[in-house]
N, C-alpha and C positions, 0 to 999 in steps of 0.2 A: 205613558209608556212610549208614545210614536215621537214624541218633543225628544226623547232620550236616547232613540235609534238616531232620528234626525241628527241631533247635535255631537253626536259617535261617527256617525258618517261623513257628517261635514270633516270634522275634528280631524279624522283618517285621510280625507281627500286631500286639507291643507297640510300636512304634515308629507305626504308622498310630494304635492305638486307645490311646495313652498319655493324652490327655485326657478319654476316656470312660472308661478305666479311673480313676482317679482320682477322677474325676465321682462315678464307681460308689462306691468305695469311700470317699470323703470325705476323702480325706490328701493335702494341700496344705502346700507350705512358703513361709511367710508372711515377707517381710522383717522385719527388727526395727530395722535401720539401727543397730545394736551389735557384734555377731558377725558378722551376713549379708551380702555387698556387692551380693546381685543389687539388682533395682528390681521385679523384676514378683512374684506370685505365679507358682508352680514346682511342679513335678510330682516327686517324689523317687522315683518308679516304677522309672526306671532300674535302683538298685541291686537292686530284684524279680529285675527280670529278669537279671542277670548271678550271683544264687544260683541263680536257677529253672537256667538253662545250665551251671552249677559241678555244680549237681547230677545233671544229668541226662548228662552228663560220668562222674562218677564210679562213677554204679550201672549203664553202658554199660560202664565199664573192668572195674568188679566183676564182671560178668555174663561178660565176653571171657575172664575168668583163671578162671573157675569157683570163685570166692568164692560166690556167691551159688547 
């Protein structure tokens, strides 16, 4: 249950501060009008956070079975 709040809150935080994180860390994806079809510049932060959550996921399940 606290692995579920945890990863609701994280999940919440990236999505309010996906622009400042970004900002912060300087990784922007830049149309090229070749490969890209967006129009604007873009944040590719998203997929962060869906390993940050995979992981935090799996060393909870680790932890459950006494793996770890």
């Amino acid at each position: 249950m606290t692995i579920f709040v945890l990863t609701f809150i994280l999940s919440f935080l990236f999505v309010i501060f996906n622009n400042k994180i970004s900002k912060l860390v300087n990784i922007f994806d830049y149309p090229d009008k070749k490969r890209k079809l967006h129009k604007a510049v873009s944040s590719p932060i998203g997929g962060v956070l869906i390993f940050l959550i995979t992981i935090i996921f799996i060393i909870d399940l680790f932890f459950k079975r006494g793996i770890f």
